[in-house]
C-alpha positions in Angstrom: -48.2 -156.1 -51.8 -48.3 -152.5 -51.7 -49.4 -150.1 -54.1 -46.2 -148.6 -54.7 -45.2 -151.9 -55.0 -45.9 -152.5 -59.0 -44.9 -149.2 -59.8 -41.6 -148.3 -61.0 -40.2 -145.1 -59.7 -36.7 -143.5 -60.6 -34.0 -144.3 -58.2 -34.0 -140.8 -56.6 -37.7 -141.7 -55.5 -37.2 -144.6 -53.7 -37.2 -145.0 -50.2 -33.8 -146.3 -49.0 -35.8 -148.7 -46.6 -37.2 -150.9 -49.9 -34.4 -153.1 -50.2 -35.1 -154.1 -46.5 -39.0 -154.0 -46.9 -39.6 -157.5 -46.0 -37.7 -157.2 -43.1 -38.9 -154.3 -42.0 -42.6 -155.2 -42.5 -41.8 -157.9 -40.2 -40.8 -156.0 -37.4 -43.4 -153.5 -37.7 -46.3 -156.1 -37.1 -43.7 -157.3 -34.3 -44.5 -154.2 -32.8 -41.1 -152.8 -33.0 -40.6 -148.9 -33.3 -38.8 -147.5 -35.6 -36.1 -146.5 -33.8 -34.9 -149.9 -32.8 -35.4 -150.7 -36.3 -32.9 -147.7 -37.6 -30.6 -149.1 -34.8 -30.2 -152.8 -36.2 -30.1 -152.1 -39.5 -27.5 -150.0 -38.9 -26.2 -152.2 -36.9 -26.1 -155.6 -38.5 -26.8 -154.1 -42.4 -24.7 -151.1 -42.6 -27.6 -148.7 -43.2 -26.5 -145.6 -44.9 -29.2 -143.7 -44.5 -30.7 -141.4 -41.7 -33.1 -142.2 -39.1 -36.0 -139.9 -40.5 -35.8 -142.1 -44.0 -37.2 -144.9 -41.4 -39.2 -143.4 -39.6 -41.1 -142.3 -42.9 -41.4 -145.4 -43.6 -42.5 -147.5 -41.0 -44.9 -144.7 -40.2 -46.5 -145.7 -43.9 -46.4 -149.6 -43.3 -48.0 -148.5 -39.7 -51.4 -147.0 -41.4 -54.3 -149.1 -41.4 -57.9 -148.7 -41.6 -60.1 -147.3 -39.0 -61.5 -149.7 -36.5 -64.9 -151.0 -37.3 -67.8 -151.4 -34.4 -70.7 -153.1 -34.3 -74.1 -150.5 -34.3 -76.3 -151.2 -31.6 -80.0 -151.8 -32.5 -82.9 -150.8 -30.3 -86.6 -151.1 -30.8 -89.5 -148.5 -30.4 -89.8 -147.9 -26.9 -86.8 -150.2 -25.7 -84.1 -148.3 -24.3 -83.3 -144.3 -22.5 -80.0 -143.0 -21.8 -80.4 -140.3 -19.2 -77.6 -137.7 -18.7 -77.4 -135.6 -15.8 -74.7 -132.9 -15.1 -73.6 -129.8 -13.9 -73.9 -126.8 -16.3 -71.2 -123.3 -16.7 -72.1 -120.6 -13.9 -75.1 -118.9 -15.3 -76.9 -115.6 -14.0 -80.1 -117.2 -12.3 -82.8 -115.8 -13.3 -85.0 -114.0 -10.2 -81.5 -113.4 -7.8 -79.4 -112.1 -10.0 -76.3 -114.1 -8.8 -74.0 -116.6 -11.3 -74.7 -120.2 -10.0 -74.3 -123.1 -11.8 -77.3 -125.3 -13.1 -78.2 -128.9 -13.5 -78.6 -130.3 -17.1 -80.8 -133.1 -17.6 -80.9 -135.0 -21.1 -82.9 -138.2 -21.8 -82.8 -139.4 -24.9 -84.3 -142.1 -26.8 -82.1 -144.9 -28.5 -84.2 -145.7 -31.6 -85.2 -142.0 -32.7 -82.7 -140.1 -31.1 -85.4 -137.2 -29.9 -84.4 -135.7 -26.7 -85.9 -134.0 -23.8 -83.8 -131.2 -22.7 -84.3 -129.5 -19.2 -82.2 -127.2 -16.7 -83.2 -126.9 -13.0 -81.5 -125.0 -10.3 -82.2 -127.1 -7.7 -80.9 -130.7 -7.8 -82.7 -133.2 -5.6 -84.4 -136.6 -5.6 -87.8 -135.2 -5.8 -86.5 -133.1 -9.0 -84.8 -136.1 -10.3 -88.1 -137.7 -10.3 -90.0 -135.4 -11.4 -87.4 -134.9 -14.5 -88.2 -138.1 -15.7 -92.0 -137.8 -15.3 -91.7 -134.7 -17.2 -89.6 -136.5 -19.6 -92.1 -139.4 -20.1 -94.9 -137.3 -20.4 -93.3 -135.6 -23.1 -92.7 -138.6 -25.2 -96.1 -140.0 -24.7 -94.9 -142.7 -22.4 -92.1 -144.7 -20.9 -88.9 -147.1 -22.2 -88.3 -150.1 -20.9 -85.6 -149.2 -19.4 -83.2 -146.4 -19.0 -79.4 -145.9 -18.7 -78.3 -144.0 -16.2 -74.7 -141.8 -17.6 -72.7 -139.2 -15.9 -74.8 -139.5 -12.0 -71.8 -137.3 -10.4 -72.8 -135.0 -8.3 -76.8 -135.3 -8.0 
């Protein structure tokens, strides 16, 4: 039951839907839109009143609470996610010239620090050392790392 439901409103207040409310409730969940709703109403009912006052409300009966997900736990030390793109053209620093530079972000799951580094060049050896680099930084290595966004290396 609603909460408009146990209230009583005046007459020029209510929706000209509520005497079909049932009905209509049905054929929202069915999936219906509101459209084909107006259509039989009108139809088989002899709705009086204009599309919009439907619309309104099956877009009300349509609300619902966000979706919930499930957090993900890690431990100390578990798990990396390692992100690895392609930055906006910025001036590099001893030419001169606008070129675009390589982002690389790994991050650990359980604290959420980050090590942060752009590079210029983009190879396997630089890849590599990234994560070395990375590692060192957070006084050793996960058990594993997720590799996210590998276009282009």
């Amino acid at each position: 039951m609603s909460p408009e439901a146990g209230r009583r409103l005046p007459a020029t207040a209510r929706s000209a839907c509520e005497p079909h409310r049932d009905w209509i409730e049905a054929q929202v969940r069915l999936g219906r839109n509101a459209v084909a709703i107006y259509q039989e109403l009108v139809d088989h009912d002899g709705f009086a009143s204009r599309y919009n006052s439907v619309k309104r409300f099956c877009r009300h009966l349509k609300r619902r609470e966000p979706e919930q997900f499930g957090r993900l736990e890690f431990g100390p030390g578990e798990e990396a996610q390692v992100d690895y793109g392609e930055g906006a053209a910025t001036r590099h620093p001893t030419s001169g010239t606008y070129r675009k530079p390589r982002l690389f972000v790994m991050t650990l799951r359980y604290s959420r620090r980050s090590f942060r580094q752009v590079v210029w060049k983009s190879s396997a050896e630089t890849w590599a050392r990234l994560h070395e680099e990375a590692f060192r930084d957070f006084g050793g290595c996960v058990q594993y790392c997720v590799l996210d966004n590998l276009t282009g290396c």
